[in-house]
KOLRO-576375 format. One line per 2 residues: number of its first residue (from 1); for each residue x, y, z of C-alpha. Coordinates in nm, 2 decimals. Example, Ala and Ser with C-alpha at 12.3 -4.5 7.8 and 13.67 -1.06 7.14 Angstrom:
BEGIN
1> 1.23,-0.45,0.78  1.37,-0.11,0.71
// end
This chain:
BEGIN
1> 0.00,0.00,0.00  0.14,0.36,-0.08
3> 0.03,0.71,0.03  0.03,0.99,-0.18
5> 0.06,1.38,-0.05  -0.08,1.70,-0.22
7> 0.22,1.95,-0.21  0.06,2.30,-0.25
9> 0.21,2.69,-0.32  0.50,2.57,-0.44
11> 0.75,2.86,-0.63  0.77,2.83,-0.98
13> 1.08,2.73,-0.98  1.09,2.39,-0.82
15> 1.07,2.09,-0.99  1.08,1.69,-0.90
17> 1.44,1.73,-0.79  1.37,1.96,-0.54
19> 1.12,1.76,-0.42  1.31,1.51,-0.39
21> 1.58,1.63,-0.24  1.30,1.78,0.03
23> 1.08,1.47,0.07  1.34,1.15,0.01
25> 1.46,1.17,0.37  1.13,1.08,0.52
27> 1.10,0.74,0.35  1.15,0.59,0.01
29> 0.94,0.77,-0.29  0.74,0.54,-0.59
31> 0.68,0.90,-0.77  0.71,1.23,-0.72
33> 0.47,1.43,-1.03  0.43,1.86,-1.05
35> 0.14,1.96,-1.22  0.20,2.17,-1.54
37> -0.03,2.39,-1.76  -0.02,2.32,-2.06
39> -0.06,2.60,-2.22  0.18,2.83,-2.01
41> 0.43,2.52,-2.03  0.50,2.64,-1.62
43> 0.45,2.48,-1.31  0.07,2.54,-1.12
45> 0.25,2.56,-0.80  0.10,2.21,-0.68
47> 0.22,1.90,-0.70  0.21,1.49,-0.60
49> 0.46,1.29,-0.40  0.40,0.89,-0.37
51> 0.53,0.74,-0.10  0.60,0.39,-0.04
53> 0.44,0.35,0.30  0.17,0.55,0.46
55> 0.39,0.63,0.79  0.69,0.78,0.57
57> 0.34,1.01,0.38  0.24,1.07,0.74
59> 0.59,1.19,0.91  0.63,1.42,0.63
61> 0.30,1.61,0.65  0.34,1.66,0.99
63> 0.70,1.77,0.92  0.72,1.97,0.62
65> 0.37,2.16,0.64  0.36,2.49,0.65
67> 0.77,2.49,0.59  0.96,2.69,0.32
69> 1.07,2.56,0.01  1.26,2.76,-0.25
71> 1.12,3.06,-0.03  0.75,2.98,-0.02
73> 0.57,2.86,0.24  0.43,2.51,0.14
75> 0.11,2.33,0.23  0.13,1.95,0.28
77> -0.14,1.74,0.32  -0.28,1.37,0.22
79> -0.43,1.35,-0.16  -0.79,1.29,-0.22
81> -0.84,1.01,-0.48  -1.05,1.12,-0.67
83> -1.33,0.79,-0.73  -1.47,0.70,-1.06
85> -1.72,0.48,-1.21  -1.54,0.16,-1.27
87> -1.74,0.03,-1.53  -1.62,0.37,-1.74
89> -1.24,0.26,-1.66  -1.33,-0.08,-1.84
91> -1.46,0.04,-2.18  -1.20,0.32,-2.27
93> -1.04,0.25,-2.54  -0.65,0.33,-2.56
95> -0.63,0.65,-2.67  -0.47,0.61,-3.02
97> -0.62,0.88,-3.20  -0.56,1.14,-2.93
99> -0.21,1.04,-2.93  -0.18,1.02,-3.29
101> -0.29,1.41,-3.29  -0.07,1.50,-2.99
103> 0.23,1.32,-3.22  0.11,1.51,-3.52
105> 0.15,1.83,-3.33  0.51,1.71,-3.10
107> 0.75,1.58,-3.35  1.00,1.58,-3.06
109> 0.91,1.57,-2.66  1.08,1.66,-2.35
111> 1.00,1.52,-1.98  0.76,1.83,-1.97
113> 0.61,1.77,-2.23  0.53,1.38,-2.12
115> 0.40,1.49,-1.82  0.15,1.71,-2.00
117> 0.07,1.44,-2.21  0.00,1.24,-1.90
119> -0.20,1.51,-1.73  -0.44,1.52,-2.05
121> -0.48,1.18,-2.02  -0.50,1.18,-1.69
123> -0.80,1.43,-1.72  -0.95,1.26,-2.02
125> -1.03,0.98,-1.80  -0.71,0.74,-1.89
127> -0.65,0.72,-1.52  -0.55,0.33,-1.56
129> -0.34,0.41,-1.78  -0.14,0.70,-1.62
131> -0.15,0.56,-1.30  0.07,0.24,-1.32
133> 0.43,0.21,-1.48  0.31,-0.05,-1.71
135> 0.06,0.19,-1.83  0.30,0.45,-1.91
137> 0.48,0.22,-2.06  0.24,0.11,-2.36
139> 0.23,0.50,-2.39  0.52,0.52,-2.44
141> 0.56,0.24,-2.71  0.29,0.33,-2.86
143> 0.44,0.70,-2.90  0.81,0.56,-3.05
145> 0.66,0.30,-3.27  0.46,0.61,-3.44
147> 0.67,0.89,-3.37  0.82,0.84,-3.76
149> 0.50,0.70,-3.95  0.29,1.08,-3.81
151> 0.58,1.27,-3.94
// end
């Protein structure tokens, strides 16, 4: 089992390394994910950190709330999952055409970019997809098999 933490106000300049750096010492970390607009290609200040084990989550809310980071004070609490109709999950279809367009419009990607890809997807209802590595991973494949035949 694995607890995730809502990291909130965050400065614009930190990224997953930061939060690492930050966060690692309370426990071992599956994921740590900032949330991106897409359209301002910047950070919206918030951000996701998966830990390992619920204590290690727990120790660093209680530890790292209301603490500075990169000058701003930081809010730290425990993530909502957000529930969804399962049977929805079941019948959505990989999402080839949408990633077909995104690769018509991205001939080349950085990690920013891939975690905007995910958050689309993410928002478009492909939660079991972007949720698990394996997941990612046909993404992924699916995105290098095509990357040349869009072009």
């Amino acid at each position: 089992m694995d607890a995730k933490i809502l990291v909130e106000n965050l400065s614009f300049r930190t990224d997953e390394k930061k939060l690492d750096e930050v966060f690692r010492p309370f426990g071992p970390i599956r994921e740590i994910k900032i949330i991106y607009d897409r359209h301002a290609m910047r950070s919206r200040c918030f951000g996701f950190i998966t830990f390992y084990f619920p204590l290690d989550a727990q120790k660093a809310i209680e530890q790292m709330d209301c603490q500075k980071v990169d000058g701003k004070e930081i809010n730290v609490s425990i993530a909502l999952v957000r529930l969804q109709n399962e049977n929805e999950v079941e019948k959505k279809p990989f999402p080839k055409l949408q990633l077909r367009e995104w690769l018509l419009k991205n001939k080349r990607w950085d990690h920013t970019q891939w975690l905007i890809l995910l958050e689309e997807l993410e928002r478009d209802g492909y939660q079991n997809l972007t949720s698990c590595p394996k997941g990612r991973d046909q993404i992924g494949s699916f995105l290098e098999k095509h990357r040349n035949i869009e072009t």
